[in-house]
C-alpha positions in Angstrom: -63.5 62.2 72.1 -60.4 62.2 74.4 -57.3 63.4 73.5 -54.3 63.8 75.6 -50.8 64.9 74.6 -48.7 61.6 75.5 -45.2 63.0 76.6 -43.9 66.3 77.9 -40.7 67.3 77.0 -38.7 65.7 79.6 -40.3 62.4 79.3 -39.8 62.9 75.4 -35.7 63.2 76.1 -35.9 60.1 77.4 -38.5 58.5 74.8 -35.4 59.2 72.0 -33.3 56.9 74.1 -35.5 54.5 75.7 -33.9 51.6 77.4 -35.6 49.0 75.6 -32.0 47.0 74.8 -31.5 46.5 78.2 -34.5 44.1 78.9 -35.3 45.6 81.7 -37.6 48.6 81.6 -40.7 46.4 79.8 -39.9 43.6 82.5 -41.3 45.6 85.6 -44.5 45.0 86.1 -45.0 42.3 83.9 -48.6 40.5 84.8 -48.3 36.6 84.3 -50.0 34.8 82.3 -52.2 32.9 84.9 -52.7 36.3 86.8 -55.0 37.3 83.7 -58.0 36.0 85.0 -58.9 36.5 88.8 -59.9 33.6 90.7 -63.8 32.8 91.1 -64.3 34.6 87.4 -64.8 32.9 84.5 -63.5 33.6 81.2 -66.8 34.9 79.6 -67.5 37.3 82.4 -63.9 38.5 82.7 -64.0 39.4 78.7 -66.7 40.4 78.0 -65.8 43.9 78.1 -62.7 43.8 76.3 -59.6 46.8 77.3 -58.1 47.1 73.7 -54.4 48.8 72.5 -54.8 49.7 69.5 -52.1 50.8 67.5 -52.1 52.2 64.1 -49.2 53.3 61.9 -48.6 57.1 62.0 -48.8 57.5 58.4 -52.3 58.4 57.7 -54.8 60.0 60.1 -57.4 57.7 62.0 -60.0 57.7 60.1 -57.6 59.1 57.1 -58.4 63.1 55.5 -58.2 61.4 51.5 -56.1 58.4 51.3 -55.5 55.6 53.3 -57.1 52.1 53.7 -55.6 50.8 56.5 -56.2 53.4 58.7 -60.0 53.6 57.2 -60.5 49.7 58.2 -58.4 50.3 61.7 -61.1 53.7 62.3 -64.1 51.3 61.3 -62.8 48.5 63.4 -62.3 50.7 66.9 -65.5 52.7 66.2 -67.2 49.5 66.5 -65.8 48.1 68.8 -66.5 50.8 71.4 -70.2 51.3 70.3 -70.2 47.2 71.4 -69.2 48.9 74.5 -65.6 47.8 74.8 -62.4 49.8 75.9 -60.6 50.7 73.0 -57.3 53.1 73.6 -56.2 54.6 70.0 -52.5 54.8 69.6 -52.0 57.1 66.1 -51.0 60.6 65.2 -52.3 63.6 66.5 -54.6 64.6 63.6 -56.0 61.4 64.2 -60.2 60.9 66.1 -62.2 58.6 67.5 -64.9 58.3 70.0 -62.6 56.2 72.2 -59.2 57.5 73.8 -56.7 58.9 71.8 -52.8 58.8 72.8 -50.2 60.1 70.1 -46.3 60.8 70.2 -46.6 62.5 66.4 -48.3 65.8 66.2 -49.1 65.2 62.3 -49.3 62.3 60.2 -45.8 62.1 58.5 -47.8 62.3 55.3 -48.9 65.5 56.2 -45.3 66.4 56.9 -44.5 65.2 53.6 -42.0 62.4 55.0 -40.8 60.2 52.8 -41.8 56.4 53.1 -38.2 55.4 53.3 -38.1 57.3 56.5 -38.1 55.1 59.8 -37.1 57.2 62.7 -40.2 59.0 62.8 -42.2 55.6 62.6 -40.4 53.6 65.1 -40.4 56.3 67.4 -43.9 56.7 67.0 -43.8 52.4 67.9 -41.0 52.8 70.6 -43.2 55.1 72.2 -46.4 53.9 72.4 -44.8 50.1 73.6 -42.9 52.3 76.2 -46.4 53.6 77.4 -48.3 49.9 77.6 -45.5 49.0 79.5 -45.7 51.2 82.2 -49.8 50.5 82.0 -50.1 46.5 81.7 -53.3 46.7 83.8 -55.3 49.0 81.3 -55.0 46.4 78.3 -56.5 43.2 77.9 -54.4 42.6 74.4 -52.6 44.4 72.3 -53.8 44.6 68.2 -51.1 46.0 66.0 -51.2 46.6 62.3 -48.5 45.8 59.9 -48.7 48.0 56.6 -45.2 48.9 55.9 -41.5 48.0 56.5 -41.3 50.7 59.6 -43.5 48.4 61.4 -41.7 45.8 61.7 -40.4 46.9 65.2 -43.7 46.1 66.6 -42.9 42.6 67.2 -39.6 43.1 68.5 -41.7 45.8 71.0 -44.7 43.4 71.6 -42.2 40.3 72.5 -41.1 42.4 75.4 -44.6 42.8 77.2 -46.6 40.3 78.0 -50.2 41.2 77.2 -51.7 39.0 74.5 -50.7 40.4 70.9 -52.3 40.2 68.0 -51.6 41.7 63.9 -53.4 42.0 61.1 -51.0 42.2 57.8 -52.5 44.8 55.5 -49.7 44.9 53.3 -48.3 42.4 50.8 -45.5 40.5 52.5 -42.4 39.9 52.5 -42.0 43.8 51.5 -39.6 44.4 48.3 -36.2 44.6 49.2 -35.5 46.8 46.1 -37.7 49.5 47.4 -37.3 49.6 50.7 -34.1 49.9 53.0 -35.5 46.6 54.9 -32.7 44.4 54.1 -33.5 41.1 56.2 -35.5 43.3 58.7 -38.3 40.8 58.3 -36.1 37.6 59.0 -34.5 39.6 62.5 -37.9 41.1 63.3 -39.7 37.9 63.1 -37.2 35.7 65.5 -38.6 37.6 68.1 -42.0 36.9 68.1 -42.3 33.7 65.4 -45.6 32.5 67.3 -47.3 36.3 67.0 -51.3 35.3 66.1 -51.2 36.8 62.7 -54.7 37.9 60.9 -54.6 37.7 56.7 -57.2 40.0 55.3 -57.7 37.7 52.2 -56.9 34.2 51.4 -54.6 35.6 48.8 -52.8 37.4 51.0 -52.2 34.6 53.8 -50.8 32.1 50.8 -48.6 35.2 49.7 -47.0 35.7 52.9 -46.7 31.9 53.8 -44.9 31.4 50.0 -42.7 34.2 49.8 -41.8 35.1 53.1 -40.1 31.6 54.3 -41.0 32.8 57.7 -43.0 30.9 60.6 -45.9 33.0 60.3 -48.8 32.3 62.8 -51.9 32.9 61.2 -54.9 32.4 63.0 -57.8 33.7 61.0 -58.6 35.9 57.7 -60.7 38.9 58.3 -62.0 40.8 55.4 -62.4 44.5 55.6 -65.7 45.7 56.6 -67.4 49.2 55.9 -69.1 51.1 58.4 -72.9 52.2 57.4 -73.0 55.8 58.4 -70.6 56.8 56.0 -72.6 55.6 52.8 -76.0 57.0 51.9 -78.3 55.0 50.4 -77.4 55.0 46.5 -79.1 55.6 43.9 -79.6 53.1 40.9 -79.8 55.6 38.2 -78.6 55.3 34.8 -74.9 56.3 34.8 -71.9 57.1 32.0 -68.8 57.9 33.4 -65.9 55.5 34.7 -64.0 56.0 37.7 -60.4 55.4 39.5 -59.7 56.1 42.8 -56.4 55.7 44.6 -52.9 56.9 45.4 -51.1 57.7 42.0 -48.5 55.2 41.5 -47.1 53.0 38.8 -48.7 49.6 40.7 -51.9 51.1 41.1 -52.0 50.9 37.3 -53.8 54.3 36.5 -52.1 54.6 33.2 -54.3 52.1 31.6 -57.1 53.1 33.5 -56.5 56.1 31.5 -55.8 53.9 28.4 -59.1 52.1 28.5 -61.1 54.8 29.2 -59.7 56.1 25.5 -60.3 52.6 24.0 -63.5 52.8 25.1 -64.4 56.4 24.2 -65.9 56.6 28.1 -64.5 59.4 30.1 -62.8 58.3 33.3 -63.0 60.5 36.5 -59.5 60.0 38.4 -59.3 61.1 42.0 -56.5 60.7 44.4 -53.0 62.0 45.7 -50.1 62.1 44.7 -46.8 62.0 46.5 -45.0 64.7 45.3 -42.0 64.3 47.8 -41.3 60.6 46.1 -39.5 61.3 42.7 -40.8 57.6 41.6 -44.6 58.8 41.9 -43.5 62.4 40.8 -42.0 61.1 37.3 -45.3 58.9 37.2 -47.4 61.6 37.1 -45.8 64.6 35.7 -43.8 62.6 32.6 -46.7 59.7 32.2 -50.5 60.3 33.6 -50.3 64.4 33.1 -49.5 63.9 29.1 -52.1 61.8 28.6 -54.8 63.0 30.3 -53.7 66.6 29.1 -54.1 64.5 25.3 -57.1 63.1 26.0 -59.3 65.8 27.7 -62.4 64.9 26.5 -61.8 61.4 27.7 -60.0 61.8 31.5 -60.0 64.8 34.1 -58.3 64.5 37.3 -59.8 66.1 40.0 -57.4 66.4 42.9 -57.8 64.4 46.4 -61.0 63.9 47.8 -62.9 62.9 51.2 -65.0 60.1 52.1 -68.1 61.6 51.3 -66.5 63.0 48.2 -66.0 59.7 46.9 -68.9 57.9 48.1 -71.2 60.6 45.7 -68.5 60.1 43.0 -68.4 55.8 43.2 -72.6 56.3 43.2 -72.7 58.2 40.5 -70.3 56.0 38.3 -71.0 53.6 35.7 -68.1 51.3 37.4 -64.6 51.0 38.7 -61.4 50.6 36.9 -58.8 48.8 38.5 -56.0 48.0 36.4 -53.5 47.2 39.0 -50.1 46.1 38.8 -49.3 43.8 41.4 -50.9 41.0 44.0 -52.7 43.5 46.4 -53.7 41.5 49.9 -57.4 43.3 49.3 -58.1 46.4 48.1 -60.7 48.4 50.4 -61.7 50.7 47.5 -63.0 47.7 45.0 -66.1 47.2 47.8 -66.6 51.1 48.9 -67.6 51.2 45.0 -69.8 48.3 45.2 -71.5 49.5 47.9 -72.6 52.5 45.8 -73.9 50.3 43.0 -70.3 50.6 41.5 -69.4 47.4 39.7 -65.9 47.0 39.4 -63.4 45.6 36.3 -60.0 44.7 37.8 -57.1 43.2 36.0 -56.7 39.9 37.9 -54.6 40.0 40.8 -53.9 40.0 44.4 -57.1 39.4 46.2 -59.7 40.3 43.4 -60.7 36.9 42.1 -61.8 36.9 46.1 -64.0 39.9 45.9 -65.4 39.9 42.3 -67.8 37.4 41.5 -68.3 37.8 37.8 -71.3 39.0 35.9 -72.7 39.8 39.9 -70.3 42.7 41.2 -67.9 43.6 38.1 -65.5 41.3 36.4 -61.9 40.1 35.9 -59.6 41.2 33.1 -55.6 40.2 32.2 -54.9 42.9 29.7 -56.3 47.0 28.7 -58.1 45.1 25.6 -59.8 43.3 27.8 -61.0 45.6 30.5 -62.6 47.4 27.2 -64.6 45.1 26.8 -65.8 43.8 30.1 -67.0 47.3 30.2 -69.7 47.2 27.3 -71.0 44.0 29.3 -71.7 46.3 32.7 -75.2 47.9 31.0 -77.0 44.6 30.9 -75.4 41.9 33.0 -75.3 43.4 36.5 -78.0 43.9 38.8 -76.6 47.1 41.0 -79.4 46.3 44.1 -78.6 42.7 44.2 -74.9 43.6 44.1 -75.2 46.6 47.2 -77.1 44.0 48.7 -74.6 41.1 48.6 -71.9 43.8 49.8 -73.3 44.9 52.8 -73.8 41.2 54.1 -70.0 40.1 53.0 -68.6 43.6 54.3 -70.1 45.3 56.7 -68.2 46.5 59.9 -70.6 44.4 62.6 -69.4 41.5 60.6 -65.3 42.2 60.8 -65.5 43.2 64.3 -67.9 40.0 65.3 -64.5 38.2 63.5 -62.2 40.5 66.0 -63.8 40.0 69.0 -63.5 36.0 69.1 -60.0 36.5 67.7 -59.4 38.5 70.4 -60.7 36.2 73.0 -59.3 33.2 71.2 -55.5 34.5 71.8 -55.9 36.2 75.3 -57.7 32.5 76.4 -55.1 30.8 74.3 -52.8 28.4 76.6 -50.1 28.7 74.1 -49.9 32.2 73.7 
């Protein structure tokens, strides 16, 4: 792994006023468009080694300590891509690692620092800086793949319209973001107008109507690439005979955990919950002290919460569950954890939203529910309905990581070859 500190402390003076406005600074050096390819090369040869910027949100850690799926799928994505032998230059925080080249402006993951979501100067500085460095180093990058998961990111295409290196951004996040929670205002409308043609990847079919519905934008979608998991971090599970039922996730109110908690009762199953909870956010502090605390301290012989938990903490606990709850409250674009549990014979009953009529095929991998009633009793038809091999199986050849990359790659090469761009 290589890991350089990106600024010292005169260049980071100047990084906290950078000189973007003016137009000027990311217009030195720009390489032209019919520059990209050298004469006598064709495009095959030139590409086939690919010199990749790619730039994560400095939320979460890449690959993230307990929570966080984007930055999972964006550390499964660059892994791969540099054991296909391509150049891949991580832009994330500091606590971040990878067996590329790592370049960070943030020490610590603002999680970590416990800053709030509604926070953007730590965010966009973490953006302002990173563009500011791909400008100065046009030559090292081939294209430029961002990643879209909250309002704060926004700035990226504001950033990316400024440098011309082909640009490319995958939307993990539902979109248009809630103007009632965030401090975005029409920060999608002004971001937008300054790259309305940015190639835009959907990671679901749910997700790409969503977006093209409710955000009355131009959006350029040029693909939909479904997350993919990355082998070495899954044993092989076992398909034992198993009791308990599971959640797994960041305690909020859209996550639905209540009435994971609720059919779990109904059911007379104990539920493990794992996951984190943002304690700094009085929304998800209320959540859990005044509504999930209560109950599970009412119910103890039906739910425990166990705290945070890694990777491999979760992949024993998902093989070792009967299946996976997922009660959630509102249309998420995918919803990484639904197929990390199917890939450790997990089957999985969500309540029907977002992009889960996409991943669960009924009576194969889980089932679809509208209501806690429901869920109950999807869950007495788990025992004898679903074949766990068949369904790790059928996961591993929708899912896997060689499959989301092989959908990078030709995106990749579609939008640097792209006339249009």
């Amino acid at each position: 792994m290589t890991q350089t500190k990106a600024a010292d402390s005169e260049q980071l003076k100047q990084l906290v006023h950078p000189p973007i406005s003016q137009g000027k600074l990311l217009e030195d050096n720009l390489i032209p468009k019919n520059q990209l390819i050298s004469s006598g090369q064709n495009f095959d040869e030139k590409y086939q080694t690919i010199k990749i910027a790619q730039v994560a949100p400095p939320w979460f850690a890449v690959p993230p300590k307990d929570y966080g799926g984007t930055e999972a799928v964006i550390s499964n994505l660059s892994e791969e891509l540099v054991k296909q032998g391509h150049h891949v230059t991580l832009f994330a925080s500091g606590d971040s690692q990878t067996t590329g080249k790592l370049r960070y402006y943030i020490d610590i993951s603002l999680s970590q620092q416990k800053i709030p979501w509604t926070n953007c100067i730590e965010p966009e500085y973490h953006m302002i800086s990173t563009f500011r460095e791909i400008a100065h180093n046009q030559e090292k990058y081939d294209i430029i793949h961002t990643h879209l998961s909250s309002e704060s990111d926004l700035i990226i295409f504001k950033l990316a319209s400024q440098i011309k290196i082909p640009h490319i951004c995958t939307i993990h996040s539902k979109f248009p973001f809630d103007k009632r929670k965030h401090n975005l205002g029409h920060g999608d409308k002004y971001y937008f107008s300054f790259a309305p043609h940015t190639p835009l990847i959907a990671i679901s079919e749910e997700a790409k109507k969503n977006a093209i519905i409710d955000s009355k934008l131009p959006l350029n979608f040029i693909g939909i690439i479904p997350h993919g998991l990355s082998e070495y971090q899954f044993i092989q599970a076992e398909i034992s005979p198993r009791k308990n039922l599971v959640w797994i996730g960041r305690i909020t109110r859209d996550k639905g955990t209540k009435y994971a908690i609720e059919a779990a009762i109904k059911a007379k199953r104990k539920i493990i919950l794992a996951g984190i909870v943002d304690t700094y956010l009085p929304e998800s502090a209320s959540y859990f002290y005044k509504e999930i605390l209560p109950l599970i301290e009412e119910h103890r012989d039906y739910a425990e919460y166990i705290g945070p938990i890694s990777n491999g903490e979760k992949v024993e606990l998902l093989q070792k569950s009967y299946c996976f709850l997922n009660p959630i409250q509102w249309e998420e674009p995918f919803g990484l954890v639904m197929i990390e549990a199917m890939a450790c014979g997990c089957p999985v009953i969500s309540f029907n939203r977002g992009a889960a009529k996409e991943l669960i095929k009924p009576g194969m991998n889980g089932y679809l529910a509208t209501s806690v009633e429901e869920m109950v009793a999807k869950i007495a038809l788990i025992a004898n309905n679903i074949n766990r091999e068949q369904m790790v199986k059928n996961t591993w050849n929708n899912y896997s990581v060689s499959t989301m990359t092989k959908g990078y790659v030709l995106k990749y090469k579609e939008v640097i070859n792209s006339v249009n761009w």
